[in-house]
C-alpha positions as CSV (number, residue, x, y, z in Angstrom):
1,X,-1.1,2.2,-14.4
2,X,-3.4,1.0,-17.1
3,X,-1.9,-2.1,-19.3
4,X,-3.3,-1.3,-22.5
5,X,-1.3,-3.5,-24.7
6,X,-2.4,-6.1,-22.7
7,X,-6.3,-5.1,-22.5
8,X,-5.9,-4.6,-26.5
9,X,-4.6,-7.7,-27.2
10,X,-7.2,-10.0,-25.2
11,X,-10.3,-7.9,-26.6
12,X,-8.8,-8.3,-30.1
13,X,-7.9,-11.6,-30.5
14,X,-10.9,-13.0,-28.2
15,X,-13.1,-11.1,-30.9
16,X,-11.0,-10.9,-33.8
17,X,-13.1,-12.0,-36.5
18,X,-15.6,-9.2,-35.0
19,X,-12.8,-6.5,-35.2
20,X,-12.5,-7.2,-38.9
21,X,-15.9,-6.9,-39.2
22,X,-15.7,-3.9,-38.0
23,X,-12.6,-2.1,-39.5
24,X,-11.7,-4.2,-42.1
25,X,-14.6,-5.8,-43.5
26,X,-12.6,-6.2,-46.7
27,X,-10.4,-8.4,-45.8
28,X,-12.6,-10.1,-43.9
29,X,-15.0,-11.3,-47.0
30,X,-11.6,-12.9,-48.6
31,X,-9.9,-14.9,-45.9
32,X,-11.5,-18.4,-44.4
33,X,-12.4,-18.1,-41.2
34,X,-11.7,-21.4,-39.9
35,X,-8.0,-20.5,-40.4
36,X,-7.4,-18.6,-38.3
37,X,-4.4,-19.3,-36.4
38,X,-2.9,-16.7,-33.3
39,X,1.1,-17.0,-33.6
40,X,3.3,-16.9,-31.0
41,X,4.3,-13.3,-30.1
42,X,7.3,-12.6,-31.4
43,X,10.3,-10.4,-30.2
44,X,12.0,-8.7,-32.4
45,X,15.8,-6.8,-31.8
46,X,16.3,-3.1,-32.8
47,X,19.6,-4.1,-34.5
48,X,20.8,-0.5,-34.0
49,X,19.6,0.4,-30.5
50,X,19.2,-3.2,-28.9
51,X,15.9,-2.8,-27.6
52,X,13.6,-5.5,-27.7
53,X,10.2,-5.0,-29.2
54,X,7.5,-7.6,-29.0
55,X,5.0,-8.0,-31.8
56,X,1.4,-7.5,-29.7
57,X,-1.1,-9.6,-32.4
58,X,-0.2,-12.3,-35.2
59,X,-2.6,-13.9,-36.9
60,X,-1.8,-17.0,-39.6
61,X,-5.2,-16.9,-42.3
62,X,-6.1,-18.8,-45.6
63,X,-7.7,-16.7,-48.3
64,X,-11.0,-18.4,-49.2
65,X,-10.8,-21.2,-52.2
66,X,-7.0,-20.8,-52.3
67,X,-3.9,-22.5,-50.5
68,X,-2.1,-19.0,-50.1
69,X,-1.7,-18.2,-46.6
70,X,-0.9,-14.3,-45.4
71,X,-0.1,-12.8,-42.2
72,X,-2.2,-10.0,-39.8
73,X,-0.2,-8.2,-37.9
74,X,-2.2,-5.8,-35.1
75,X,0.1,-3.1,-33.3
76,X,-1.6,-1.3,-30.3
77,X,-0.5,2.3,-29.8
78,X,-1.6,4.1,-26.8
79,X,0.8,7.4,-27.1
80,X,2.3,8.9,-29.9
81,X,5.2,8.3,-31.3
82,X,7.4,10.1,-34.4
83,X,9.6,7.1,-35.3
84,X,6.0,4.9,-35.4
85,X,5.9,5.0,-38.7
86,X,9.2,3.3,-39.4
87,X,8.8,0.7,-36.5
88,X,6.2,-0.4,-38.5
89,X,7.9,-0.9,-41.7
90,X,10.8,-2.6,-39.7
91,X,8.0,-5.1,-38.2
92,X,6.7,-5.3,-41.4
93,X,10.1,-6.6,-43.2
94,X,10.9,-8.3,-40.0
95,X,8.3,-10.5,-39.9
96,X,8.1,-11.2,-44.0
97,X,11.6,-12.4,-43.3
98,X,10.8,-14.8,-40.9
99,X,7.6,-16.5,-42.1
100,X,8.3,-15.9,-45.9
101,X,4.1,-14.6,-45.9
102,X,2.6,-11.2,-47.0
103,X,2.0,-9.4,-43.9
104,X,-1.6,-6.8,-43.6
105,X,-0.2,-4.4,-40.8
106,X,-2.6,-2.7,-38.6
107,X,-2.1,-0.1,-36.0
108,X,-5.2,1.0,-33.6
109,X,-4.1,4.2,-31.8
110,X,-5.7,4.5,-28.5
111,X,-4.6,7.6,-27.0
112,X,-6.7,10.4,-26.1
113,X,-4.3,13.4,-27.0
114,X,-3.0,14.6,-30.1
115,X,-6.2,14.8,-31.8
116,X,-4.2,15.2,-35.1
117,X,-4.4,12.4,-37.6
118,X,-1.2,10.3,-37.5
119,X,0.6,9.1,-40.2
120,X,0.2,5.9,-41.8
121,X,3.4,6.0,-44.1
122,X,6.9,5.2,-44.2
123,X,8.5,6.0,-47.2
124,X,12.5,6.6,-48.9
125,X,13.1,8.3,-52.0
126,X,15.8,9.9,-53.8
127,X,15.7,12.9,-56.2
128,X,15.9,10.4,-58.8
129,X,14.2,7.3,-57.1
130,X,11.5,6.3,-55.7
131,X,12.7,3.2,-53.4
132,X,10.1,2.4,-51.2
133,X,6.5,3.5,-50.4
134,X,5.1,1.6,-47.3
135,X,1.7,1.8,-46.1
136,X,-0.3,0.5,-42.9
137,X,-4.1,0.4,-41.8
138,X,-4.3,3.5,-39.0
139,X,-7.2,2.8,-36.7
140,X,-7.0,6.4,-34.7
141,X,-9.9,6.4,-32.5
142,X,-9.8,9.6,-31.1
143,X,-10.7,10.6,-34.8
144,X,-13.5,8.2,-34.8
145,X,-16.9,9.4,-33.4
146,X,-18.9,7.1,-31.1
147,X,-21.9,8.0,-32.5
148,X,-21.2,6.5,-35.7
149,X,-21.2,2.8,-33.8
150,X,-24.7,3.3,-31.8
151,X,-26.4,0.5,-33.9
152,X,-23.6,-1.5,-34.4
153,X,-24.0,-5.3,-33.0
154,X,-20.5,-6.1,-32.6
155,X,-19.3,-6.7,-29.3
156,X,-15.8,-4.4,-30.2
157,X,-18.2,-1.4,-30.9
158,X,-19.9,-1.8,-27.6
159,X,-16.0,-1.9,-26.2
160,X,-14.1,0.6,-28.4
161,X,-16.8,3.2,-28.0
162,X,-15.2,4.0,-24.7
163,X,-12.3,5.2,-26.4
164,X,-13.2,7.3,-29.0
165,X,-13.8,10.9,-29.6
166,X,-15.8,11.9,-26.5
167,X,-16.2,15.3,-25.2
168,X,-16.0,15.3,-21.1
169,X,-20.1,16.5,-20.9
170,X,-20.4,13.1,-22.9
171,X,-19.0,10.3,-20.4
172,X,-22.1,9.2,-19.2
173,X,-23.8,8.8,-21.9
174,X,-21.4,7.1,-24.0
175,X,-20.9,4.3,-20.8
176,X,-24.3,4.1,-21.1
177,X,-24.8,3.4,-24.8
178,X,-21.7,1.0,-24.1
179,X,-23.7,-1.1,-21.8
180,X,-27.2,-0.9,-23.7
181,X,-24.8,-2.0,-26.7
182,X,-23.2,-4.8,-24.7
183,X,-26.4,-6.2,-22.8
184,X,-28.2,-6.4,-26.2
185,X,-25.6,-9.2,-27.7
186,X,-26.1,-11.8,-25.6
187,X,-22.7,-13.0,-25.0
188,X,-21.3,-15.6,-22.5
189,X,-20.7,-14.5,-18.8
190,X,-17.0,-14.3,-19.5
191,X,-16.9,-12.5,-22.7
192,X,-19.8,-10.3,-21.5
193,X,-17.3,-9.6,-18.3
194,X,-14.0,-8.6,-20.6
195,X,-15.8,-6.0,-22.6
196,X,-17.8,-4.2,-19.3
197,X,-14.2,-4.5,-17.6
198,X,-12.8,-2.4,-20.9
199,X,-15.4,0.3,-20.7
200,X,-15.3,0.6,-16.7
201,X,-11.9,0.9,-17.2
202,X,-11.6,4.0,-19.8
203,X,-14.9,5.3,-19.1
204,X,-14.2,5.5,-14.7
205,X,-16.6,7.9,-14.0
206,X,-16.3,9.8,-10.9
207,X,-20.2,10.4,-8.8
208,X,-21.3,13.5,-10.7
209,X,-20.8,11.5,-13.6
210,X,-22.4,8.6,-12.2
211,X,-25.8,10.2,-11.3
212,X,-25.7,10.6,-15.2
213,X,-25.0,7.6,-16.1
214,X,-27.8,6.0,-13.8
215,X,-30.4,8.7,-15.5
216,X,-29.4,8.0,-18.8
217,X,-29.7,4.3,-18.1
218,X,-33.6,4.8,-17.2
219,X,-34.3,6.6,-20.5
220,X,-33.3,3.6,-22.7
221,X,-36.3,1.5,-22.2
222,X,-34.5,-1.9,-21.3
223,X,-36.8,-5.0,-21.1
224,X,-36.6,-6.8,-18.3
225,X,-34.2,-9.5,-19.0
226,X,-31.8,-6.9,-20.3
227,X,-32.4,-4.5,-16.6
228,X,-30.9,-7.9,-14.8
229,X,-28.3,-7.9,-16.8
230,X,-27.3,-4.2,-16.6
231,X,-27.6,-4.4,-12.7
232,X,-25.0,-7.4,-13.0
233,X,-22.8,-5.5,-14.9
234,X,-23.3,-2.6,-12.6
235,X,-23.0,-4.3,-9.1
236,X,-19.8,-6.0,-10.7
237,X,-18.3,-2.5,-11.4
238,X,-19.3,-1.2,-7.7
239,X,-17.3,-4.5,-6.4
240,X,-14.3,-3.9,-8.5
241,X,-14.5,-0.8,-7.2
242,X,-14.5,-1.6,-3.7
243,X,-11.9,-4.0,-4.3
244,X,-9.8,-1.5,-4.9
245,X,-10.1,0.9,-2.4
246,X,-10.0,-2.0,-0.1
247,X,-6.7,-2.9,-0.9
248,X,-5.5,0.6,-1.1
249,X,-6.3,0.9,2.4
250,X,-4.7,-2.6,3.2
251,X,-1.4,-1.5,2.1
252,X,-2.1,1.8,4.4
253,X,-2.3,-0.4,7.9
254,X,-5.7,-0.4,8.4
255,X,-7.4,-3.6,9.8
256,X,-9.4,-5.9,8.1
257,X,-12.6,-4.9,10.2
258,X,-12.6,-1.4,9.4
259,X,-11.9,-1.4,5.4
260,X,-14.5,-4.4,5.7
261,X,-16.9,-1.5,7.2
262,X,-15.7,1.4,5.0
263,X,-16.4,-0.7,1.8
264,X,-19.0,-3.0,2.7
265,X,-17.2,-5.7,1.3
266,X,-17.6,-9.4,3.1
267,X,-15.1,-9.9,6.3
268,X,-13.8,-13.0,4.2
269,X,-13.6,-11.3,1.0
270,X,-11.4,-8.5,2.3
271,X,-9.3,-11.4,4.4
272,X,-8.6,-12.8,1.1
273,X,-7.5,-9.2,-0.7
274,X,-5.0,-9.0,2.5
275,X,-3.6,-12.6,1.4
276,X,-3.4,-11.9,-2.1
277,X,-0.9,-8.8,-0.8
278,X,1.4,-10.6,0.9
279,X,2.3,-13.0,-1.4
């Protein structure tokens, strides 16, 4: 099973000042970015069901030249969901009633299927009254088309790309242009590793796909320095990959010898794998 609120949250608050960039440049030109301060997550009660919801992104920020202070409040959605709208709202008044700060709600919708556009409004009127009228940002990539972010520098492009609205015949080529995006920004090993990690993991191409992907690759004239980092990127994917299937076969009986053979993983590597599974 795929933790997406958790893969989300760390590629939007490790680059969040890039994600408003990105989406919200707006609100990004008014706020000081040395303010920025990630909250502690919060979990909040459904006062009517008792379920416990936990808030998956809080950010504290300073509008530029002033002492106000306001709230962003990011909400992942990987499925669909008809009572969204109003979970929002409740967040919404939730947390204005616990920091006493205007709250900028967010929700990035990361699920493949329903293509249709969801709703980003939560509203109660009478006949005779209009009572409330509530509004969020709706980030729907799956409406979104990953062409649009080709030449964008921005290290959540080069991630978020995966996601978006891609046709099955397109897989290759959009893990490609993911990786010629992401070797082009010169990030840090570790920052470089979260986003290839993202893509690898929504973009899992199977070995049709792969031959693809590897023939794509040569077309995009890389210079040398960005080919060595590709083929890191690459040979980490392959290892993860291994990894895996090593430690499915683990859990199946077989000895350490043979899945070190079927994978061609080191002997002490997949001695390691077998300790990490019995803990």
């Amino acid at each position: 099973m795929i933790d997406h609120d958790r893969l989300f949250k760390e590629l939007i608050s490790t680059f969040f000042v890039e994600f408003l960039d990105l989406f919200l440049p707006e609100v990004l030109k008014d706020i000081d970015r040395d303010t920025i301060q990630f909250l502690p997550q919060e979990v909040l009660t459904d006062v009517t069901s008792g379920e416990k919801k936990t808030i998956d992104l809080l950010a504290r920020v300073k509008y530029r030249q002033e002492d106000t202070f306001f709230l962003i409040h990011v909400e992942a959605q990987s499925y669909s969901q008809a009572i969204l709208t109003k979970r929002i709202f409740q967040y919404f008044a939730r947390l204005h009633e616990i920091y006493d700060l205007p709250v900028y709600p967010v929700v990035i919708f990361s699920f493949d299927e329903p293509k249709r556009r969801e709703p980003s409004n939560y509203s109660v009127t009478f006949p005779s009254l209009d009572v409330l009228q509530f509004n969020f940002v709706a980030i729907q990539l799956n409406q979104l088309s990953w062409r649009d972010y080709l030449t964008q520098q921005n290290p959540v492009a080069a991630a978020l790309m995966s996601k978006m609205n891609i046709a099955p015949s397109e897989r290759p080529r959009v893990k490609a242009e993911c990786l010629r995006l992401l070797v082009t920004l010169q990030l840090d090993p570790a920052r470089m590793q979260l986003i290839s990690g993202f893509v690898d993991t929504y973009l899992n191409l199977n070995a049709q796909e792969e031959q693809v992907f590897e023939t794509t690759i040569d077309t995009m004239g890389l210079n040398d320095e960005q080919q060595e980092e590709y083929m890191e990127i690459v040979t980490s994917w392959e290892r993860k990959g291994a990894e895996k299937i090593a430690m499915n076969s683990l859990r199946k009986g077989m000895t350490v010898e043979i899945v070190a053979e079927i994978t061609e993983l080191p002997i002490e590597r997949v001695r390691e794998l077998q300790t990490q599974l019995q803990k």
